[in-house]
C-alpha positions in Angstrom: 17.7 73.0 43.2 14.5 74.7 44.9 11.5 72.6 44.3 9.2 71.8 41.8 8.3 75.5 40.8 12.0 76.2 39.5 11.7 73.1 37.8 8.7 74.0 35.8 9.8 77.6 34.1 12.1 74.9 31.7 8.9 74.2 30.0 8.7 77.3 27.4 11.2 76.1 24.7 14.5 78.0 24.4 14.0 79.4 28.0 18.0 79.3 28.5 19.3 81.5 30.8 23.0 81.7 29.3 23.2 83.2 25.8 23.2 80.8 23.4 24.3 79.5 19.6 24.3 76.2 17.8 24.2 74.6 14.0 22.4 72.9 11.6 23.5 71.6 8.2 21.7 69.8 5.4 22.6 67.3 2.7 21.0 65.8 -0.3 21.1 62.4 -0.4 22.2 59.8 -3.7 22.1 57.0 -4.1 24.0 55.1 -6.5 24.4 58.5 -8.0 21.0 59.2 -8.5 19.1 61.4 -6.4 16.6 60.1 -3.8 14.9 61.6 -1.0 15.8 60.9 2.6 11.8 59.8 3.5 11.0 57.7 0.8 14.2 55.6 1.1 14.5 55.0 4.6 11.4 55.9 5.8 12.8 57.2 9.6 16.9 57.8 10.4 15.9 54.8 12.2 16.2 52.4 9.1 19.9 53.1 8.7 21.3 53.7 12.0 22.0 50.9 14.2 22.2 50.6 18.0 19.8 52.1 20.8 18.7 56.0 20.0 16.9 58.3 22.0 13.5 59.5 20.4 12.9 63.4 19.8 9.9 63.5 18.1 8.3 62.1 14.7 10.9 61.0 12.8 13.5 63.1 14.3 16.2 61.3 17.3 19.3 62.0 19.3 22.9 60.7 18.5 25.3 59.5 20.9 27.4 62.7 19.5 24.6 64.5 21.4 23.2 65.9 18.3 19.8 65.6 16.5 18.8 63.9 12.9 15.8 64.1 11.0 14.6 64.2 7.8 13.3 67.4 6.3 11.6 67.7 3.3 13.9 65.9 0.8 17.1 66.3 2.9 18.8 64.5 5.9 19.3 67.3 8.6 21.4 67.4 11.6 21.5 70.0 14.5 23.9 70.6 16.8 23.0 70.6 20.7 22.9 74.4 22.1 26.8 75.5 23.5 27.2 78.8 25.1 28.1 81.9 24.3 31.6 82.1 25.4 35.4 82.1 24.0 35.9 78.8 21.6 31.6 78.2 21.4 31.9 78.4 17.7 35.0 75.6 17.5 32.6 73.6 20.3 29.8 73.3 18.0 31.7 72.6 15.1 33.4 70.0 16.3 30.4 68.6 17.2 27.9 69.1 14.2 31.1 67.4 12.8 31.4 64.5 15.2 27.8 64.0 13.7 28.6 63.9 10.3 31.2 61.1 11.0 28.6 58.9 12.8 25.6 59.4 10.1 28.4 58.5 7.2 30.3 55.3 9.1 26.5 54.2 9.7 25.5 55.2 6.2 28.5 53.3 4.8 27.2 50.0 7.1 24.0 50.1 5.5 25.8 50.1 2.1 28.1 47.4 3.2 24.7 45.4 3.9 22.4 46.4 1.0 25.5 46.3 -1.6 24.3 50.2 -2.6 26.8 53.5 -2.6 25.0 56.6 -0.9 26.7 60.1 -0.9 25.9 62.8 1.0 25.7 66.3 -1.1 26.6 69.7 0.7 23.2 71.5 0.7 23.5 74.4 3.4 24.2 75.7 6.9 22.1 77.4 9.4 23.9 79.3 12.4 21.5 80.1 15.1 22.5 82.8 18.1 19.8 83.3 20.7 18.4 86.7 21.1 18.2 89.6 24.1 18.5 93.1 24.8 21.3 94.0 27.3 19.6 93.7 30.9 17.9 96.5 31.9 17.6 98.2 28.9 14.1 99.2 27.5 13.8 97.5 23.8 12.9 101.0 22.5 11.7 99.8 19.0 14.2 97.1 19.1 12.9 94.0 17.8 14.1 90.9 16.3 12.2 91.6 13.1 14.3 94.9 12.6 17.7 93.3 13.9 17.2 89.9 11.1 17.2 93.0 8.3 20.4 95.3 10.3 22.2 92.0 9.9 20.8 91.2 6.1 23.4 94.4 5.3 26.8 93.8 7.7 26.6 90.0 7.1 26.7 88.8 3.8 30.5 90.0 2.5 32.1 88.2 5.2 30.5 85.1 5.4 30.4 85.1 1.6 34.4 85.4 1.6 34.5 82.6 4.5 31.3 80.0 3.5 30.3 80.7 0.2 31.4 79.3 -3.3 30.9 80.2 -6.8 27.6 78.1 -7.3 26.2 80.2 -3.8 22.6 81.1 -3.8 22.9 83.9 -1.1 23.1 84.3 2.8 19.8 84.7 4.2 18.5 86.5 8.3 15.5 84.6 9.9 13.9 85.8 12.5 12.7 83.0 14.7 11.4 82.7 18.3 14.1 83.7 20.7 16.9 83.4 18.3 18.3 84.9 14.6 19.2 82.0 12.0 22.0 82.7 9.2 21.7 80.5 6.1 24.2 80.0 3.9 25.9 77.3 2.1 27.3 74.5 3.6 31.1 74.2 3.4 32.9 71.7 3.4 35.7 72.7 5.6 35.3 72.5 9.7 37.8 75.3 9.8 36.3 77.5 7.4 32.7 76.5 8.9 33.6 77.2 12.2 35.4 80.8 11.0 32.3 82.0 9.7 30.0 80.1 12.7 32.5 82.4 15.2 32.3 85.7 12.6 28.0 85.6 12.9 28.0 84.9 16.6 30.4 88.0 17.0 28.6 90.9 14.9 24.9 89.4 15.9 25.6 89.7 19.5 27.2 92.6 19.5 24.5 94.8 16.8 22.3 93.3 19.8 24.0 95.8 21.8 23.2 98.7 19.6 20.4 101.4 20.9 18.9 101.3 17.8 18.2 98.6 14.8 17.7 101.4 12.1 19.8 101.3 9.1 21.0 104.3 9.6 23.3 102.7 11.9 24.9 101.2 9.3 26.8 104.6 8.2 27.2 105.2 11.9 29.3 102.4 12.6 31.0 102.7 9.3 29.8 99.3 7.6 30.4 99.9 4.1 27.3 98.8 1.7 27.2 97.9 -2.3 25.4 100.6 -3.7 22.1 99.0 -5.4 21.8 96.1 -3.1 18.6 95.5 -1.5 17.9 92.3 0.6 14.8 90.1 -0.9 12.0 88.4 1.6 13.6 84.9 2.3 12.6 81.9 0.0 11.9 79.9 3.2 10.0 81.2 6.7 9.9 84.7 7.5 13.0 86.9 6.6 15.9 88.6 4.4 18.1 86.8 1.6 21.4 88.5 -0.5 20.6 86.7 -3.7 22.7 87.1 -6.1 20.2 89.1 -7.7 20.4 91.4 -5.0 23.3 92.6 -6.6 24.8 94.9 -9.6 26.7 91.9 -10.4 26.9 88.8 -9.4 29.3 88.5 -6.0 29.6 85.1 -5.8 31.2 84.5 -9.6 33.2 88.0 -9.3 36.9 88.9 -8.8 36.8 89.0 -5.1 40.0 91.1 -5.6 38.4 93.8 -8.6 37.5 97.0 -7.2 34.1 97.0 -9.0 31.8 97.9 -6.3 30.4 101.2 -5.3 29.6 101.8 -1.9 28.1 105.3 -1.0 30.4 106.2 2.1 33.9 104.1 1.2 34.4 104.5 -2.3 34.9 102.1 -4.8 36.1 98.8 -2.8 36.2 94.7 -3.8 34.5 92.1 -2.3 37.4 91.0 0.0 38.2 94.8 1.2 34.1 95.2 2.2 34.5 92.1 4.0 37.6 93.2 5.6 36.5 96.6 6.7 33.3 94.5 8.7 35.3 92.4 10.0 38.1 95.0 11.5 35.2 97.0 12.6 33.7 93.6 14.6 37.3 92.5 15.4 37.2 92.9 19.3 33.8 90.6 19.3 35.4 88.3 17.5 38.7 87.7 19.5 36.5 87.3 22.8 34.9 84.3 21.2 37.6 83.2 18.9 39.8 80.2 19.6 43.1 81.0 18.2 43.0 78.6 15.7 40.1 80.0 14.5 41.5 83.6 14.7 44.5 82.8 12.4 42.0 81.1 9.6 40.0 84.6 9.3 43.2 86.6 8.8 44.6 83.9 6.6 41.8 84.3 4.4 41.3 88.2 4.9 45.2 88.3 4.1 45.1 86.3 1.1 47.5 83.6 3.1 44.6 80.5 2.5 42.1 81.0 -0.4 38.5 81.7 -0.2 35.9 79.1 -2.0 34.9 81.9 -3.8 38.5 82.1 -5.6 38.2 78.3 -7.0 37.3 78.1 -10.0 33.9 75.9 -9.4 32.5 74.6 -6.3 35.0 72.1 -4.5 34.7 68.6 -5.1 34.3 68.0 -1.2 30.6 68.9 -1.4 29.7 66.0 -3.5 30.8 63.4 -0.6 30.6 65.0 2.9 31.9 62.5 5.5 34.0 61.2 2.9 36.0 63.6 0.9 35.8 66.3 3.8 35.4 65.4 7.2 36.7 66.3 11.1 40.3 66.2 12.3 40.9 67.0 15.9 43.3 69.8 16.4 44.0 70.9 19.7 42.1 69.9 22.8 38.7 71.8 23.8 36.9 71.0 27.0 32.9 70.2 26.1 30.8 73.3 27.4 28.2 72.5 30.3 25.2 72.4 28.0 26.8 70.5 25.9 27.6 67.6 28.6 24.3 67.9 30.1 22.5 66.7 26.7 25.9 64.2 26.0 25.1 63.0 29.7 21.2 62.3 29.0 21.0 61.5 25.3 23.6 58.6 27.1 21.0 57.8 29.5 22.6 58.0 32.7 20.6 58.2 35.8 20.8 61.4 37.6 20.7 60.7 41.5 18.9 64.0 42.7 16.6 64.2 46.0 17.1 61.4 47.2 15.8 59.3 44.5 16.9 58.3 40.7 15.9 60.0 37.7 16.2 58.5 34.5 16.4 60.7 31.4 14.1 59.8 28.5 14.0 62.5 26.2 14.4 66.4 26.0 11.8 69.4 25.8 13.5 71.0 23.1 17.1 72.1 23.6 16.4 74.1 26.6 15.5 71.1 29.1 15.6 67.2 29.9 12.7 65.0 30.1 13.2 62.7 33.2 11.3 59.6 34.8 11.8 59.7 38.3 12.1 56.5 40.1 8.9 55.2 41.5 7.2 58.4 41.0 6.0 61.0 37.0 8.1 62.6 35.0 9.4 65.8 35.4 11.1 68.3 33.1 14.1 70.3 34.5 15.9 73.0 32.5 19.4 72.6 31.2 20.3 75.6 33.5 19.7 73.9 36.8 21.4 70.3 35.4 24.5 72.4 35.1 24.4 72.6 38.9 24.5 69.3 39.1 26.8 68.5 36.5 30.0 67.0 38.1 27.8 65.0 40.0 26.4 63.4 37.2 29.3 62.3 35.1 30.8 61.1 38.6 28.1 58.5 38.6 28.7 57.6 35.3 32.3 57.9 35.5 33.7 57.1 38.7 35.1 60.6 38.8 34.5 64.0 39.8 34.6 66.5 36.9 34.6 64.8 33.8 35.2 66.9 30.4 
């Protein structure tokens, strides 16, 4: 690593240099059946969860999973760390937004064990965040994330309402935000369908990134068939564009996904499923060079008709009412950690990183785009994720004993 000045540029906050997704989810919280906001019972995430955690800011700290928990106006939040663009990134972060659910609910069940109370966690939603750029080189030509948030308010919502949603859905929603486009949708309580539609999103918003132009008109070019009528609405929270289902003729999310009921000026009369099949062929290359194969096997199952949508139950699952407990992670097959993903598992441990000569001792992180260290003897610095990933093996050797580890 060259020096302080390199070392600096990691201040600006999502200054990654590798494209870039992770997740969020939110619950509600009851207790003893009754409803109860996160705040007022336990104050901080503190007040429930044992052991040693590192600090992010205000009421908001790191878990050993390498994720974040806070509370956010009336619901207990949890982000994943930031993973990489790259084949099997959406099955990374899954695994370990769900990794974090596991720890929150054994430590939530402690704190019932002490107090003699019952808590349950209640599926609220799901934010999928993918980071933003032109291609290099490329002049942005009008192209801005504003106009790509409502391109992606049109070829979204179908398919991640036949993967994510269920029948009590109040839409799928585009943010703009700084450096990266947010999704929101329901949360669901399956990691495989989760991580399906987490994979699908990544896919078609990288690739419209690619587009020359953001208008709408692109739409028709590209063959993306849209329900005649609908009309995104601004977004109920922060800047952006939300399907309702009052965008709608009808309502999508309590339809026959199978009926032939919708219009759509350039293919016809078409069902739910067959619109979302027709975005998802057209996106299909994207998605296979970022799909793991499990993953690839779950869309087509549900495309196919092979596995059922949530839309096809007859009310919303059962699993929402008790995540951690009713749904929760099971390993499949094994998938190395990507390198951001280490680098914040390796700090939020606090393992000293030996580097120029002298020990640096994590103690927080500038965002997700860099680690906050205390060098031995001397300030702190800040040094981006980027340039840890250099210095990666090295690392987990001294934590280890081993070269390598993943």
């Amino acid at each position: 690593m060259a020096g302080n000045s390199k070392r600096e540029r990691a201040l600006p906050a999502g200054a990654l240099q590798r494209a870039a997704m992770g997740l969020e989810a939110e619950w509600n919280l009851m207790l003893d059946d009754q409803p109860v906001r996160p705040e007022d019972l336990f104050g901080s995430p503190r007040d429930f969860i044992r052991g040693d955690l590192m600090h992010r800011q205000g009421t908001s700290y790191h878990l050993p999973t390498g994720g974040a928990v806070y509370f956010d106006t009336g619901v207990i939040e949890v982000a994943t760390p930031v993973v990489e663009i790259e084949r099997g990134c959406a099955a990374r972060a899954g695994r370990s937004l769900w990794e974090s659910i596991r720890f929150i609910r054994e430590e939530l069940d402690a704190w019932d064990a002490r107090k003699g109370r019952k808590t349950r966690l209640v599926g609220f939603s799901a934010h999928y965040n993918v980071s933003f750029d032109l291609p290099p080189g490329e002049p942005a030509n009008g192209r801005t994330i504003e106009q790509l948030a409502l391109l992606l308010s049109y070829i979204l919502p179908a398919p991640v309402m036949l993967l994510a949603a269920n029948r009590q859905s109040t839409g799928v929603g585009v943010r703009p935000r700084p450096g990266r486009i947010e999704i929101t949708s329901d949360f669901t309580p399956d990691p495989a369908l989760m991580i399906a539609t987490a994979t699908l999103i990544v896919a078609v918003a990288r690739e419209v990134m690619t587009w020359p132009s953001y208008d709408l008109r692109e739409l028709a070019r590209h063959g993306i068939p849209v329900i005649e009528g609908f009309a995104p609405m601004p977004h109920t929270s922060r800047k952006g564009w939300l399907a309702k289902f009052i965008c709608y003729p009808d309502n999508p999310f309590t339809c026959d996904i199978d009926s032939t009921m919708w219009r759509t000026p350039e293919h016809g009369e078409l069902s739910l499923r067959a619109i979302a099949g027709r975005t998802i062929r057209r996106f299909w290359r994207a998605i296979r060079a970022i799909a793991d194969p499990e993953t690839k096997r779950v869309v087509l199952a549900v495309l196919r008709r092979r596995s059922p949508s949530l839309l096809e139950l007859d009310d919303r699952p059962a699993a929402y009412e008790d995540v951690g407990t009713l749904c929760a992670w099971e390993a499949g097959a094994p998938l190395a950690r990507s390198r951001y993903e280490r680098v914040v598992l390796q700090a939020v441990a606090g393992q000293p990183l030996r580097l120029d000569g002298s020990s640096l001792r994590p103690i927080g992180m500038s965002g997700w785009s860099a680690v906050v260290f205390q060098r031995e003897g001397a300030g702190r610095e800040v040094i981006a994720l980027d340039d840890l990933v250099e210095h990666l093996d090295t690392w987990e050797a001294g934590a280890t004993g081993r070269i390598g580890l993943k």
